[in-house]
C-alpha positions as CSV (number, residue, x, y, z in Angstrom):
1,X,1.4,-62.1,-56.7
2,X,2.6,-63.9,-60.0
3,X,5.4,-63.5,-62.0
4,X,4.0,-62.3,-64.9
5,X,2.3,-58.9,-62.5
6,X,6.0,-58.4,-61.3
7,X,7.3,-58.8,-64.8
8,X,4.7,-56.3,-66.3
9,X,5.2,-53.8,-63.7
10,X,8.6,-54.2,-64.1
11,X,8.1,-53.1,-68.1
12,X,5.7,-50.4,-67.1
13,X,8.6,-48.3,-64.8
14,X,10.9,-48.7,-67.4
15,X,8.3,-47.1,-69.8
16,X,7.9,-44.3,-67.4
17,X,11.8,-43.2,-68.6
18,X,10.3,-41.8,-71.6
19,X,6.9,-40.5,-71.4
20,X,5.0,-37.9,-73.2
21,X,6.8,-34.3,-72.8
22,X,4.3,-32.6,-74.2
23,X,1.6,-34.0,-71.8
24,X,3.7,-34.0,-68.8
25,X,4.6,-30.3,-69.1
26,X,0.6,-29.3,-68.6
27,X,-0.7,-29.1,-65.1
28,X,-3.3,-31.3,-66.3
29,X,-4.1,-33.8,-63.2
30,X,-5.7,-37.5,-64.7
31,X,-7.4,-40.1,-62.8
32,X,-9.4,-42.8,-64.3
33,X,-13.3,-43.9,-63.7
34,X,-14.0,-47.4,-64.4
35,X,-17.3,-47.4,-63.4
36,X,-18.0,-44.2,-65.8
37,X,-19.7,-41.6,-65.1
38,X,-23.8,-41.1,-65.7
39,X,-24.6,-37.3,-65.5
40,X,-22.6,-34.1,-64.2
41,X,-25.9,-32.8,-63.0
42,X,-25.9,-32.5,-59.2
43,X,-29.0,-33.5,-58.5
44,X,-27.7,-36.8,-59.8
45,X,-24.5,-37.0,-57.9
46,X,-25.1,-41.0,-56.6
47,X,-22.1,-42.8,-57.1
48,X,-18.4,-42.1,-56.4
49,X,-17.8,-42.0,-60.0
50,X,-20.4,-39.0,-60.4
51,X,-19.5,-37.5,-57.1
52,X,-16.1,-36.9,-58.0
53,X,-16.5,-35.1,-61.2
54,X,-19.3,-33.0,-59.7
55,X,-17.5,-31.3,-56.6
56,X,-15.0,-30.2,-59.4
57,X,-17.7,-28.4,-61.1
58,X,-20.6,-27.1,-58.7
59,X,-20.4,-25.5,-55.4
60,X,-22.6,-25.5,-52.3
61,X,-23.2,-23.9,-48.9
62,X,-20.9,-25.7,-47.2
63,X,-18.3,-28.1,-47.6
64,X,-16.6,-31.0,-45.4
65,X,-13.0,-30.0,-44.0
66,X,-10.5,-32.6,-42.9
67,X,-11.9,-33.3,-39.9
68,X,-15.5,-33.8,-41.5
69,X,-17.1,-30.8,-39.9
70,X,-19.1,-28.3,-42.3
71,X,-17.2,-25.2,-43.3
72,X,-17.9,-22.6,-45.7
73,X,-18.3,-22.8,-49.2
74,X,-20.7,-20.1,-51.3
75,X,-22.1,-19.2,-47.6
76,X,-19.7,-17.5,-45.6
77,X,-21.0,-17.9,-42.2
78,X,-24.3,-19.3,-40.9
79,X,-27.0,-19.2,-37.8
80,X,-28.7,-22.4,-36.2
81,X,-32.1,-20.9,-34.7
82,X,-35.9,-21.5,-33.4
83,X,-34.5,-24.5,-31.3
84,X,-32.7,-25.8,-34.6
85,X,-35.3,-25.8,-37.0
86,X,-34.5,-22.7,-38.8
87,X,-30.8,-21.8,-40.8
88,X,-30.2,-18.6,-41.7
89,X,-27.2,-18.8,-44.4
90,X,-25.3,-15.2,-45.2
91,X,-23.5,-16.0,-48.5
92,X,-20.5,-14.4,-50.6
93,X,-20.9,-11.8,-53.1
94,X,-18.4,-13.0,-55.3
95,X,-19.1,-16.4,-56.1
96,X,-20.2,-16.4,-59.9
97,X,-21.5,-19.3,-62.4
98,X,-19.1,-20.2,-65.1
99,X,-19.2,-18.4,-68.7
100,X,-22.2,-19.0,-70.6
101,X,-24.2,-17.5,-73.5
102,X,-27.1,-17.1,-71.8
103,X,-26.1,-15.1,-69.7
104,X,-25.5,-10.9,-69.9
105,X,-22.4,-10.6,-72.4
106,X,-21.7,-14.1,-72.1
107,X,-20.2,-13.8,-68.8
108,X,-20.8,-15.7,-65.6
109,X,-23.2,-14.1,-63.5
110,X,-23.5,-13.8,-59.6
111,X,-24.9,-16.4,-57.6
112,X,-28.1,-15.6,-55.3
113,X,-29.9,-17.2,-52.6
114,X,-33.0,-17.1,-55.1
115,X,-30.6,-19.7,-57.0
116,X,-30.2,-22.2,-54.0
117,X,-33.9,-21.6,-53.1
118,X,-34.5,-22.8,-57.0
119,X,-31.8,-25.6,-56.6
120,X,-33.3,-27.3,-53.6
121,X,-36.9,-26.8,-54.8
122,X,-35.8,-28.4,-58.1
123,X,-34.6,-31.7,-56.0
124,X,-37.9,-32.5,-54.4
125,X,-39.7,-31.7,-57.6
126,X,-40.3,-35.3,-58.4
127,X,-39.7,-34.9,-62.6
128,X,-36.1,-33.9,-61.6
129,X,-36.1,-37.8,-60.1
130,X,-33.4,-36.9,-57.7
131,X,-31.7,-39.8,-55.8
132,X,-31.1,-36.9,-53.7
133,X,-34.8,-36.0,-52.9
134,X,-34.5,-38.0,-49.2
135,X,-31.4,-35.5,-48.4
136,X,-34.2,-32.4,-48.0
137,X,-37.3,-34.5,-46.6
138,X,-37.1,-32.7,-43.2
139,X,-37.5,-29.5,-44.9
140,X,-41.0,-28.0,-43.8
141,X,-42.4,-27.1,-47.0
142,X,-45.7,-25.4,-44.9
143,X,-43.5,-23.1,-43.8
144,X,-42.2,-20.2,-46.2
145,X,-42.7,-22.8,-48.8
146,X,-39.4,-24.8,-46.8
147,X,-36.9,-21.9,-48.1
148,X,-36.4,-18.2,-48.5
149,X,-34.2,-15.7,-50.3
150,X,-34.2,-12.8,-47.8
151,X,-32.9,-10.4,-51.0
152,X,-29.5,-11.8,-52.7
153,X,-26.9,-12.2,-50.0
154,X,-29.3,-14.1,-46.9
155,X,-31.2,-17.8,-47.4
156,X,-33.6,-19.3,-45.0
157,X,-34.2,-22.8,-44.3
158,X,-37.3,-24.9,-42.3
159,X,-37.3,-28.1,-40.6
160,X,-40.2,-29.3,-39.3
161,X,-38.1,-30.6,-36.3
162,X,-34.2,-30.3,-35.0
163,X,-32.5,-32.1,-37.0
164,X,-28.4,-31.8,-36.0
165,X,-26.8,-33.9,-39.2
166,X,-28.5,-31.1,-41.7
167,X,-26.1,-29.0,-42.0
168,X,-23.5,-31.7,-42.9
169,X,-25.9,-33.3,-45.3
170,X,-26.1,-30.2,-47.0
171,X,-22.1,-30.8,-48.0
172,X,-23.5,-33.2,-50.2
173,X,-23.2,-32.4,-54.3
174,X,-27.1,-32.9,-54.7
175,X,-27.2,-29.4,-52.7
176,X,-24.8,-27.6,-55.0
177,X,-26.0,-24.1,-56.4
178,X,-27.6,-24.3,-60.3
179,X,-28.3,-21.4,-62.6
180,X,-31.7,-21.7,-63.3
181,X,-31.9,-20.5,-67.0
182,X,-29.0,-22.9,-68.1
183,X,-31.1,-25.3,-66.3
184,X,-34.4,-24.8,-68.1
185,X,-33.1,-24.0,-71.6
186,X,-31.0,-27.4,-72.0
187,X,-33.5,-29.5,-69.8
188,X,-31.9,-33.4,-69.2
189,X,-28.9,-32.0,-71.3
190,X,-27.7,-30.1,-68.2
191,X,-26.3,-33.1,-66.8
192,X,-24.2,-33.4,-70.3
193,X,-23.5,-29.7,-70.3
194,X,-23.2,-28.6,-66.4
195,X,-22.4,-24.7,-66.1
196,X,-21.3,-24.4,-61.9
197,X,-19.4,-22.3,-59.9
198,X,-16.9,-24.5,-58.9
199,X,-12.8,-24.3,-59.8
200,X,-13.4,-26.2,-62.8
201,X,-15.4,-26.1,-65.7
202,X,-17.0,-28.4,-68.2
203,X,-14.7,-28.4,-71.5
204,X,-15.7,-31.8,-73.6
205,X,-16.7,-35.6,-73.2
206,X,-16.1,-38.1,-75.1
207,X,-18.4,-41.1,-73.7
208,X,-16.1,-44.0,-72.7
209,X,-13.1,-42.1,-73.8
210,X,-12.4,-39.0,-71.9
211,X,-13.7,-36.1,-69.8
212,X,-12.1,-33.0,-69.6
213,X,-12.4,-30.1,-66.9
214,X,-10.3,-26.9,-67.5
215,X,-9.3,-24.0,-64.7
216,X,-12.5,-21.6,-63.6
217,X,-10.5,-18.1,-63.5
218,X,-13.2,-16.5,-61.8
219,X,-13.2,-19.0,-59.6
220,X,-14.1,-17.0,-55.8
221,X,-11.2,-18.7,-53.6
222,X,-8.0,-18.0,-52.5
223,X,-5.3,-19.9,-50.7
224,X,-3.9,-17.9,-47.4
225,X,-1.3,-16.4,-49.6
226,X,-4.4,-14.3,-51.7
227,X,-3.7,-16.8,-54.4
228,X,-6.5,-17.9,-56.9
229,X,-7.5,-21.4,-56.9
230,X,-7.1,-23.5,-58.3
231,X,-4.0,-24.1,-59.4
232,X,-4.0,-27.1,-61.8
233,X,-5.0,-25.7,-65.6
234,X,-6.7,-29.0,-66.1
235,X,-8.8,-32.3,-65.0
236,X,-8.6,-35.4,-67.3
237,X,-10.9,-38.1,-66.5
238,X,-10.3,-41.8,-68.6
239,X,-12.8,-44.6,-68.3
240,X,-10.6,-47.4,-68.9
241,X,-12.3,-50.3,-67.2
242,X,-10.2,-53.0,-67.6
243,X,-8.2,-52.9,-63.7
244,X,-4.9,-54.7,-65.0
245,X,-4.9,-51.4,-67.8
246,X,-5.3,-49.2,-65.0
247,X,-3.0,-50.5,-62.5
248,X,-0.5,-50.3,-65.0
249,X,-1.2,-46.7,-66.9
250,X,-0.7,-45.4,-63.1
251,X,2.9,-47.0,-63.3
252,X,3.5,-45.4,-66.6
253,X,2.8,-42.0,-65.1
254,X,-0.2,-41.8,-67.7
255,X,-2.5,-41.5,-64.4
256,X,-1.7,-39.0,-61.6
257,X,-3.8,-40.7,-59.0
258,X,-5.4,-44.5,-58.1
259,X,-7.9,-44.6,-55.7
260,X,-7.9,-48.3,-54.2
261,X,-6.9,-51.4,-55.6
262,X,-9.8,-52.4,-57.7
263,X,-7.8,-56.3,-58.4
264,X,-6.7,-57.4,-55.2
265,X,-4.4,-59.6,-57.1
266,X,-2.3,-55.9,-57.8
267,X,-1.8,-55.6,-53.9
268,X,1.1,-57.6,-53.4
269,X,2.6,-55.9,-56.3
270,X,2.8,-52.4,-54.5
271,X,1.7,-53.4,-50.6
272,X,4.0,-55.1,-47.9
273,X,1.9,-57.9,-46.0
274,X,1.7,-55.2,-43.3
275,X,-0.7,-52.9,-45.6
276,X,2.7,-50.6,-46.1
277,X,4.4,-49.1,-49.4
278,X,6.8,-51.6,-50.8
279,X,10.3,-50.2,-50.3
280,X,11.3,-50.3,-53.9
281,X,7.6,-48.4,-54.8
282,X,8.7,-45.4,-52.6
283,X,10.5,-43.4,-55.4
284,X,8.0,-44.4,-58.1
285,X,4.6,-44.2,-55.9
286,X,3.2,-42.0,-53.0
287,X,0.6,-43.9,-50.7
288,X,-2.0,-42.0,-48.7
289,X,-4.2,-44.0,-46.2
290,X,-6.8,-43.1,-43.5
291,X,-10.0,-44.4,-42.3
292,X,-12.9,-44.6,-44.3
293,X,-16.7,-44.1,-43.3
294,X,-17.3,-47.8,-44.3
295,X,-18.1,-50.2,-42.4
296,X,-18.4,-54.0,-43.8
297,X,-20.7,-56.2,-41.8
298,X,-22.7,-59.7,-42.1
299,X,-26.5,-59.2,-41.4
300,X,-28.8,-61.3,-39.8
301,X,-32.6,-61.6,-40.6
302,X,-34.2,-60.9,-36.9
303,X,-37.9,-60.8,-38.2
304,X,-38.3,-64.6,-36.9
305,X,-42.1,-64.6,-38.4
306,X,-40.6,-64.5,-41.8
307,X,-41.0,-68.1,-43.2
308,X,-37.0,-68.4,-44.0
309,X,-36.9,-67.9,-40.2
310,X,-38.6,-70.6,-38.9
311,X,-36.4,-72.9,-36.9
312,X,-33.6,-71.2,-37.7
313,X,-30.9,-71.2,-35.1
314,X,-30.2,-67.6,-35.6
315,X,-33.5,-66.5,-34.1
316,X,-31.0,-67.3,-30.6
317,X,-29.1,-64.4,-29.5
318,X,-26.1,-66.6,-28.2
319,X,-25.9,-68.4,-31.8
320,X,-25.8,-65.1,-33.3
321,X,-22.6,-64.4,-30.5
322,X,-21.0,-67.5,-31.1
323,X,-20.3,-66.2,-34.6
324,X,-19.5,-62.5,-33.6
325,X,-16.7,-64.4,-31.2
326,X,-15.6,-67.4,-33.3
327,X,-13.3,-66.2,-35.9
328,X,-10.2,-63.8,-35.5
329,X,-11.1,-60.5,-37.3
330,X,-7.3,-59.6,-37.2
331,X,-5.7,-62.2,-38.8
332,X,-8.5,-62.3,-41.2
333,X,-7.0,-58.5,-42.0
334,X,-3.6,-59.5,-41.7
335,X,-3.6,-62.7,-44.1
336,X,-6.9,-61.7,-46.7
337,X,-6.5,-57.6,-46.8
338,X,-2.4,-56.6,-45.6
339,X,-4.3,-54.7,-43.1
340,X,-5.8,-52.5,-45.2
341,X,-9.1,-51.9,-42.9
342,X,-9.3,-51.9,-39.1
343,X,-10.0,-55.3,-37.7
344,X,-14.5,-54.5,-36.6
345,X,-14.0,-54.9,-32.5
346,X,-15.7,-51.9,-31.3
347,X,-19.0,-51.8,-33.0
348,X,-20.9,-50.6,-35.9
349,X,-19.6,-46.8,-35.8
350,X,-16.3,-46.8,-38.0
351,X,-12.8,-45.5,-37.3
352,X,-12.9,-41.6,-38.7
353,X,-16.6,-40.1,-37.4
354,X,-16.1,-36.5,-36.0
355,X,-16.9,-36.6,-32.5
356,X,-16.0,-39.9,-31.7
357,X,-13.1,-39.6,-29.6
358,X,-11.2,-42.4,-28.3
359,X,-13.9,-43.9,-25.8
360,X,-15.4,-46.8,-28.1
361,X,-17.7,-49.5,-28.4
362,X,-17.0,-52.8,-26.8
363,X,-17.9,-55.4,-29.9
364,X,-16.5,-59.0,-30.5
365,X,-13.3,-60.1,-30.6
366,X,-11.9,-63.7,-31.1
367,X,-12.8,-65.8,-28.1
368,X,-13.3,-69.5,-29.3
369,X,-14.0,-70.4,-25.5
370,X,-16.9,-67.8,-25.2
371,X,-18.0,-68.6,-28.3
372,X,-18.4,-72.8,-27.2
373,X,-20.3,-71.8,-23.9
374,X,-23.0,-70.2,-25.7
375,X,-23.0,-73.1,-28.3
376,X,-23.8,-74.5,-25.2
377,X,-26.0,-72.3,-23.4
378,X,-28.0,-72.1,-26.8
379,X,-28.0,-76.0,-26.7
380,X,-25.5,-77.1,-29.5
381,X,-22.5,-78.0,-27.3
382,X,-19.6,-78.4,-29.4
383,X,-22.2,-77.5,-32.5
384,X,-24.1,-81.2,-31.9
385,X,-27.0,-81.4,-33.2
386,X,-26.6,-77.3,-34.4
387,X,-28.0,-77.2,-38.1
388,X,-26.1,-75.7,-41.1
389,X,-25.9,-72.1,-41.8
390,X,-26.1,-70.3,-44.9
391,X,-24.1,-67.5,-45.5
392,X,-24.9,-65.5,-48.8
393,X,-22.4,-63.2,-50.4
394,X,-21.3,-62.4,-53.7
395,X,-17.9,-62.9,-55.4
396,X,-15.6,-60.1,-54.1
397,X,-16.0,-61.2,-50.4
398,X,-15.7,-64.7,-51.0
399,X,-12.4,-65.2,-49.5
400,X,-13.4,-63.2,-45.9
401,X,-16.4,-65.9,-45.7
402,X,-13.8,-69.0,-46.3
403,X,-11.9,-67.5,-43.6
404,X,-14.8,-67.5,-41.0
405,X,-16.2,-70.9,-42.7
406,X,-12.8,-72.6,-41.7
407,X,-12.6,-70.7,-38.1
408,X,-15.8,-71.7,-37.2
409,X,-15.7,-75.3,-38.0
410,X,-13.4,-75.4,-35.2
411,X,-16.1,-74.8,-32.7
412,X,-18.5,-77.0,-34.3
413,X,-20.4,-74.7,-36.4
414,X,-21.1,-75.4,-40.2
415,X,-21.5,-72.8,-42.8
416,X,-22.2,-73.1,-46.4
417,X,-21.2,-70.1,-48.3
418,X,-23.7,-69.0,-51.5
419,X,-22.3,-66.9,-54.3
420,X,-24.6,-64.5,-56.0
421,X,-24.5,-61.7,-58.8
422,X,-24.2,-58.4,-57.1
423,X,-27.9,-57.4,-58.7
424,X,-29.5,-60.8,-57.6
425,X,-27.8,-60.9,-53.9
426,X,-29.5,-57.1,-53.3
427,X,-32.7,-57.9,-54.0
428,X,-32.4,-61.0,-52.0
429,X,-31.6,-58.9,-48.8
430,X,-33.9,-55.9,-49.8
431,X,-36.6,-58.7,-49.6
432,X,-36.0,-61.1,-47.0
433,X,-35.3,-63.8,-48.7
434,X,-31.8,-64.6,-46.4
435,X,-31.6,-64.9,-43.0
436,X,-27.5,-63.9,-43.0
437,X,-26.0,-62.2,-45.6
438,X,-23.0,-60.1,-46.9
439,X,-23.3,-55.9,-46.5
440,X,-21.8,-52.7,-46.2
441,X,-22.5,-49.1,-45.1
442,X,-20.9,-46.3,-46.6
443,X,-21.7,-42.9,-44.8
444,X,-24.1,-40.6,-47.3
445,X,-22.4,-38.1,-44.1
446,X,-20.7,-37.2,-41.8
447,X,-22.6,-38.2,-38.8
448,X,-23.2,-41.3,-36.4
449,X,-26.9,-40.9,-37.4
450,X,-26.2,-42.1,-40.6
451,X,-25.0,-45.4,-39.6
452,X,-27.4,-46.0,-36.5
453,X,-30.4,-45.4,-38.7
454,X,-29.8,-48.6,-40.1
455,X,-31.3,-50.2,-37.5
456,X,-34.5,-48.2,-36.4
457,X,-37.7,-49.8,-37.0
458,X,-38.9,-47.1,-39.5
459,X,-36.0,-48.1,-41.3
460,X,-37.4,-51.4,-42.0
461,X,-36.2,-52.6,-45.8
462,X,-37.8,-52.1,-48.6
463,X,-38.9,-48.7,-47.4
464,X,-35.5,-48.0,-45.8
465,X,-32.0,-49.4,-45.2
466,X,-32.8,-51.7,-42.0
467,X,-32.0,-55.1,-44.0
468,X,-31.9,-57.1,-40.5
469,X,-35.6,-56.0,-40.2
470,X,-33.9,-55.4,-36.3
471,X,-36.4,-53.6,-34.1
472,X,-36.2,-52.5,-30.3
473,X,-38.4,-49.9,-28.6
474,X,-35.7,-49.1,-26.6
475,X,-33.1,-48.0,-29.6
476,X,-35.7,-46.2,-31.2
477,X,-36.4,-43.9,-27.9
478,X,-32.9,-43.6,-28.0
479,X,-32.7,-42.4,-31.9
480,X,-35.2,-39.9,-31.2
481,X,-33.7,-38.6,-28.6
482,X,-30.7,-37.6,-30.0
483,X,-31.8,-36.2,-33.0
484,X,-33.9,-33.8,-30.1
485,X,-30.3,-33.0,-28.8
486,X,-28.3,-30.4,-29.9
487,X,-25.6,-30.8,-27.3
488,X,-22.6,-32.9,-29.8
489,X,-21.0,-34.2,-26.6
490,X,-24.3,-35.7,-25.2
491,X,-25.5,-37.0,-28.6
492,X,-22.4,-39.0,-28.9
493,X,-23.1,-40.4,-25.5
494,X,-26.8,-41.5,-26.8
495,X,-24.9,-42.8,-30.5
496,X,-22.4,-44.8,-27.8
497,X,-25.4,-46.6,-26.1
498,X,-27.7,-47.3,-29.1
499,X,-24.2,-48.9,-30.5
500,X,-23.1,-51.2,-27.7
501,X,-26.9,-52.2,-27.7
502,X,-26.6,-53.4,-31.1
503,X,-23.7,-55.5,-30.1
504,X,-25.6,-57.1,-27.1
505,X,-28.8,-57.9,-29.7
506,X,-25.9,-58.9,-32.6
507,X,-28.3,-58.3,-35.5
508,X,-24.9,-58.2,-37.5
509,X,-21.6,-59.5,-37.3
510,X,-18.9,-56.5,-37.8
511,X,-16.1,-57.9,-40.2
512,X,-13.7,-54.6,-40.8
513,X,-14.0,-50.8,-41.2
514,X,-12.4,-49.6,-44.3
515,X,-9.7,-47.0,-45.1
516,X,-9.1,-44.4,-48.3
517,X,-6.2,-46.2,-49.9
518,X,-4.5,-43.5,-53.1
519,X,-1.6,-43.8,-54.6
520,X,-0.3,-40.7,-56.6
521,X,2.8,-40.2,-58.6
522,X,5.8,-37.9,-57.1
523,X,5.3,-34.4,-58.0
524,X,1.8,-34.5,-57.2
525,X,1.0,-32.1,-53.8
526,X,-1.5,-30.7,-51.8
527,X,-4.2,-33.6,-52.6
528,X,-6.2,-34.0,-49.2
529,X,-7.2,-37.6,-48.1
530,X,-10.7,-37.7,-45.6
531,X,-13.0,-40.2,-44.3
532,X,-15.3,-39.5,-47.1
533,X,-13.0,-40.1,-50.0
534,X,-14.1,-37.4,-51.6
535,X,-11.8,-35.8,-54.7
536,X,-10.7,-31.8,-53.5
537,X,-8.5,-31.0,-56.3
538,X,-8.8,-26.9,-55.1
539,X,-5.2,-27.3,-54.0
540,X,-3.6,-29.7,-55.8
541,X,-0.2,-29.1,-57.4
542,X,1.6,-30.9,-60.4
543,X,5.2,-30.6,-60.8
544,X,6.0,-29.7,-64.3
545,X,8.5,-31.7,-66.3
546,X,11.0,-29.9,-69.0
């Protein structure tokens, strides 16, 4: 950290002394979106950016509690059935869209399992060009046409087979509830003008500027006192995209919340080396920190009759080990992150994943000496006569790749690290054109599944997200087999062998999983960090300022 960061943080706390009162005595929580947002319709809730805004806005059936199990949202309860290929959803009666003129007198009307059965239809209809049209592709559309409003209050649902992540997927913001005449009188303008039935609703949007959500007061919750939610009057969303602006509006109090720290070169500014709150931030700054569904990896190409495989020494299995053993993931957290992120020793599954427990994987962790004797087992001892590896990545991971470039020099292995634009470096990997390369997985949900799909042959990129191009009959048996098994405990069992097989075949080399790092100012309360860093601003409070 430079001077000049300490010096204008220093400016920035004394600027918080004065302040707007004006602002400052609204419940009005802000937060800022770099990245922007593209559309408040659901159905094109892709990024964080437009996740966030959206779960303000739109409800669905469920929703993900803390411990990232489905609870209920607009349905109140719900019915696995038929061997888990049917759901049978019984929903509220008093969940209501937000005002609108086209409807009856202006006012918000009720919500109706017709309306979910036109929401989900309305996804796979391929002119809505959903991103989230993969998230219902195990619906059996034969079958009662894949949904069914059984009157106003009880929904249906078909899979064509058991499917146990479903009802967790169905969290997700591209299943929220729509009104379908809002929907169909403003066409692609929904996504500009979104009417939901969520605890906040669309006000105004400035593009680049500002977005502004106020309080639903019909909104259908109630905290366990009987009070309404929500209790903020207002959501103010800035697109400042400059990070040094952001990092130091936050200090100003101008922002109620930051989420990460998009310039690592701010860290040091606000972090001890430990990955802890600076003592004199902890009047000025609350820190909240838990894992994250993330998990950051290095990929090898496996397909070795791809022509960028041929004699490559990463077609061997020990080679591929050597790495996973050669560099010290923890002091690689310690010194390049302050610990943000859990050191990646125990396989691809993250920290965070219901169900889990505390039986994990058995990955890689620093062992130079295991790492020389299969150097020499693979034929290279002490890296003689071992070629040079390339290692692509682009720019923000630079620094993790010098790390493991200097460790593994010291067993005799040479890597060359490449530096690509984020755009060029994924199509690069998406068409196997690198044999090792830089990636991550964030979960789409809450589920193992989600993570050891990566890796089953179907899977295989461009079609789908297996960049290694891995493939073993064996895995795949055991893939289908627990999506067959409805029994949590014993599909966790078949997730912990399909991971620890993984590790043995070492298509990637796990680097770190991730953790939700926020910061909010004092006087902000109730904000819920989860593994999902998702936004839940239901029971947020903001201390008011005379």
């Amino acid at each position: 950290m430079g001077r000049c960061y300490i010096l204008l943080i220093a400016v920035a706390l004394a600027a918080c002394s004065g302040g707007d009162r004006a602002e400052d005595s609204r419940t009005v929580f802000r937060y800022n979106e770099s990245k922007g947002i593209t559309s408040l319709d659901p159905a094109q809730a892709r990024t964080m950016g437009n996740i966030w805004a959206v779960s303000q806005i739109f409800n669905g059936l469920v929703r993900l509690d803390a411990e990232m199990r489905p609870a209920p949202s607009i349905a109140k309860s719900w019915q696995v059935l038929d061997g888990g290929t049917v759901y049978r959803f019984s929903l509220r009666d008093d969940a209501y869209f937000h005002d609108h003129h086209l409807f009856e007198n202006g006012q918000g009307r009720a919500v109706v399992a017709g309306d979910f059965v036109y929401a989900f239809n309305r996804i796979l209809d391929e002119k809505t060009l959903s991103p989230g049209r993969w998230v219902l592709r195990n619906v059996d559309t034969y079958r009662e046409g894949g949904f069914r409003a059984d009157g106003d209050s009880v929904l249906f649902i078909y899979l064509k087979k058991p499917f146990p992540p479903f009802l967790s997927m169905l969290s997700m913001p591209y299943c929220a509830v729509v009104p379908h005449e809002v929907v169909t009188a403003l066409g692609p303008d929904f996504g500009r003008s979104p009417i939901g039935t969520g605890p906040f609703r669309f006000s105004e949007w400035h593009e680049n500027v500002k977005l502004v959500l106020h309080r639903n007061p019909h909104y259908f919750e109630k905290d366990e006192k009987g009070v309404q939610l929500p209790y903020l009057d207002a959501v103010g969303i800035t697109f400042i995209t400059d990070a040094q602006s952001v990092f130091l509006e936050f200090l100003q109090g101008k922002l109620d919340l930051l989420s990460g720290l998009e310039d690592g070169s701010f860290k040091d500014a606000i972090l001890t080396p430990n990955g802890t709150l600076r003592p004199d931030m902890k009047d000025k700054v609350v820190m909240q920190t838990m894992p994250f569904l993330n998990t950051e990896y290095l990929g090898f190409l496996m397909d070795t009759s791809l022509p960028v495989m041929k004699n490559s020494p990463l077609r061997l299995k020990a080679v591929r080990q050597a790495i996973n053993y050669g560099f010290d993931r923890r002091r690689m957290m310690r010194y390049i992150r302050n610990n943000i992120g859990t050191p990646g020793e125990h396989g691809f599954l993250p920290d965070g994943l219901p169900g889990m427990g505390t039986q994990r994987t058995v990955g890689y962790s620093y062992d130079p000496v295991r790492a020389r004797v299969l150097l020499v087992e693979a034929g290279f001892p002490n890296g003689s006569g071992l070629p040079e590896i390339v290692l692509h990545t682009t720019s923000q991971y630079v620094d993790l790749c010098e790390f493991m470039q200097h460790q593994l020099s010291e067993i005799g292995m040479k890597l060359r690290i490449e530096v690509n634009p984020g755009a060029t470096h994924g199509a690069l990997v998406s068409n196997s054109q690198i044999p090792f390369f830089r990636k991550s997985w964030i979960a789409d949900y809450a589920d193992a599944e989600n993570f050891l799909s990566l890796f089953i042959t179907p899977n295989h990129t461009p079609q789908g997200p297996n960049y290694t191009l891995f493939s073993n009959s064996e895995y795949d048996r055991l893939y289908e087999t627990a999506l067959n098994e409805t029994d949590d405990n014993l599909r966790s069992d078949i997730h912990s062998k399909m991971d620890s097989l993984l590790m043995d075949e070492a298509p990637v080399v796990v680097l770190f999983y991730d953790r939700v790092l926020r910061f909010t100012r004092p006087g902000i309360s109730g904000l819920p960090a989860d593994a999902m860093n998702l936004l839940d601003l239901r029971m947020v409070r903001k201390e008011v300022t005379e």
